[in-house]
C-alpha positions in Angstrom: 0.0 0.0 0.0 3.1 2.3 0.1 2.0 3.2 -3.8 -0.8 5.5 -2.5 1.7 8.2 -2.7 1.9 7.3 -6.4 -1.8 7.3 -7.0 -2.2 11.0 -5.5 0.8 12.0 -7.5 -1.3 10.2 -10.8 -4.3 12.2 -9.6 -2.0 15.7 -10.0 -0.8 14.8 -13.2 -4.6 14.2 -14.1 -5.4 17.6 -12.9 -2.3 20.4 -14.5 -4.8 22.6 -15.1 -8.2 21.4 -13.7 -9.2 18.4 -12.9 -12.5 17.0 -15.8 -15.2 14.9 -14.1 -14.3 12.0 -16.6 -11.0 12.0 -15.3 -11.8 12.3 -12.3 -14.5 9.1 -12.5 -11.5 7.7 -14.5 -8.9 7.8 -10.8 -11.9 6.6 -9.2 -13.0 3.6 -10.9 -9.0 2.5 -11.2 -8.1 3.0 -8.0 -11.4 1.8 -6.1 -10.1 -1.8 -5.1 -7.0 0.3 -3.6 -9.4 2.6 -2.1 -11.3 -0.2 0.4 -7.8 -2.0 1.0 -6.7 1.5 2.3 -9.6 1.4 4.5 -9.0 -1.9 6.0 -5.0 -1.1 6.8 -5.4 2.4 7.7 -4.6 2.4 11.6 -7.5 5.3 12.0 -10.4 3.1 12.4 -12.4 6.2 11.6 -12.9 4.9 7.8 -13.9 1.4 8.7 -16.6 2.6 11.0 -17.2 5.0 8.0 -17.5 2.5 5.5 -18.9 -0.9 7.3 -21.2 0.7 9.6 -22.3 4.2 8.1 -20.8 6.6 10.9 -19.4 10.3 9.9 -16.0 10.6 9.4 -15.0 13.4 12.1 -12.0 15.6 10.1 -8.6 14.4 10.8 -6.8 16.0 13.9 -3.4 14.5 13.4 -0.8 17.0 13.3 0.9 14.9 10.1 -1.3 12.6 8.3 -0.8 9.3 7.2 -0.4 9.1 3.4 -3.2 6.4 3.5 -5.3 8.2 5.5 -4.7 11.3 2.7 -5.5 9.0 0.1 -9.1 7.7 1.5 -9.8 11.1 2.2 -9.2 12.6 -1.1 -10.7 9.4 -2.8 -13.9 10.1 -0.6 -13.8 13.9 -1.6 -13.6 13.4 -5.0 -16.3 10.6 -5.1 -18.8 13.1 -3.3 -18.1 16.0 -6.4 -18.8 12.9 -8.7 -22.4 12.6 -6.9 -22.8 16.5 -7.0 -21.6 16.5 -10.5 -24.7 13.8 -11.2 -26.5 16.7 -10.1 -26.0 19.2 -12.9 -29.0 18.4 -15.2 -31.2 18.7 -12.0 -29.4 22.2 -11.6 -29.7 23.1 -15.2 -33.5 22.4 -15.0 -34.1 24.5 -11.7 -31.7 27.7 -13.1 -34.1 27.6 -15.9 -37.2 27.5 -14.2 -35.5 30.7 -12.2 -34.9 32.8 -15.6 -38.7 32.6 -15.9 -39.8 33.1 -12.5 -37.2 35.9 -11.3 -39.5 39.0 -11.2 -41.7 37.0 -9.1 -41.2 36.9 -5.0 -43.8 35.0 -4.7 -42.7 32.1 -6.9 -39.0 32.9 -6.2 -39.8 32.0 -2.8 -41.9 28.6 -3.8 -38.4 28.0 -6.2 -36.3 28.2 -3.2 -38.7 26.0 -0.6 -38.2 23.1 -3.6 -34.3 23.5 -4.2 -32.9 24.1 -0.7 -33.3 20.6 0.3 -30.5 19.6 -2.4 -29.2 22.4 -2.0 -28.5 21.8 1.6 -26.7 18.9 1.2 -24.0 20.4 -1.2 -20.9 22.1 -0.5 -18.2 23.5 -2.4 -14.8 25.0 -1.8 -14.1 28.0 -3.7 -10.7 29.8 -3.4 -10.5 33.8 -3.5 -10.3 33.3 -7.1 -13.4 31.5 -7.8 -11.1 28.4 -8.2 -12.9 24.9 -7.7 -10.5 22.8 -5.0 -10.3 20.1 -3.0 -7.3 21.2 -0.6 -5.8 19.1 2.8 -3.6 21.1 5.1 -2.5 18.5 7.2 -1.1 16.6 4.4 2.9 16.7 4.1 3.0 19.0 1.6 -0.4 20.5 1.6 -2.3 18.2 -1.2 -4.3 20.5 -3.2 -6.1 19.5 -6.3 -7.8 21.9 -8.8 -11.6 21.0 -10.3 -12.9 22.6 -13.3 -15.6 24.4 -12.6 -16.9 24.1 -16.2 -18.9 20.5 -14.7 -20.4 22.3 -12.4 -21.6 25.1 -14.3 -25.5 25.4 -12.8 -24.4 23.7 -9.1 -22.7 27.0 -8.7 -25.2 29.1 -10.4 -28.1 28.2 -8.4 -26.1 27.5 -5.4 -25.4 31.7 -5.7 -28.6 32.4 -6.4 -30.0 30.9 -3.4 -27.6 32.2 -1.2 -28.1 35.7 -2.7 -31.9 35.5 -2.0 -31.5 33.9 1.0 -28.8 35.7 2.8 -28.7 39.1 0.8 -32.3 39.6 0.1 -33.7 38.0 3.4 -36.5 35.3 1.8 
């Protein structure tokens, strides 16, 4: 399991640039069997109880982290943007519906009550420069991988118009 480091160092190759969902599904399908055997030697029995039995994973406290530990982690991240990503027609339909209903509290309010369920369950990391990333300070260095934002083009529209009308307009 000491090629884990190799796999993260794959996965930045993958992203000069920004990282493409199908590249991204790519690492994940190839390195999935590595991913569960990670789980089952990792010495943080966090995972296991993640994976076998459903419990959160509380973030990582360690003041260095285990490369196998870094690797489930960012495995884990990036399979979550994968499921967010399987999102985006969803998103495309709702931002649509918005373009017609805009002028409209009314309905603007009935347009958030549907979305914010979904919506609720997403998160994103966003740099000061807009930039997509999935970043881990406590890795040795700092593992910081770059998304493109392009696959995510109506996640982070209506993800900013719901917090704009929810946090800047007050609905």
């Amino acid at each position: 399991m000491n090629d884990v480091q190799n796999y993260i160092e794959e996965l930045k190759q993958l992203s000069k640039g920004n990282l493409r969902i199908c590249r991204m599904n790519w690492w994940l399908l190839k390195y999935e069997d590595e991913f569960k055997e990670a789980i089952n030697q990792t010495s943080c029995k966090k995972w296991a109880r993640w994976l076998y039995k459903g419990e959160h994973p509380y973030p990582c406290v360690c003041p260095k982290r285990d490369n196998l530990c870094v690797f489930i982690d960012l495995y884990r991240e990036l399979d979550r943007l994968t499921q967010i990503q399987h999102l985006e027609n969803y998103f495309e339909e709702k931002f649509n519906n918005f373009q017609v209903i805009k002028d409209s509290g009314d309905a603007i309010m009935k347009w958030m009550r549907d979305i914010r369920p979904t919506i609720s369950e997403i998160y994103l990391t966003l740099d000061k420069n807009e930039n997509l990333k999935v970043r881990f300070y406590n890795s040795d260095p700092i593992l910081e991988v770059n998304i493109n934002k392009s696959d995510y083009k109506y996640t982070l529209l209506c993800l900013d118009i719901f917090n704009y009308n929810m946090y800047v307009r007050g609905m």
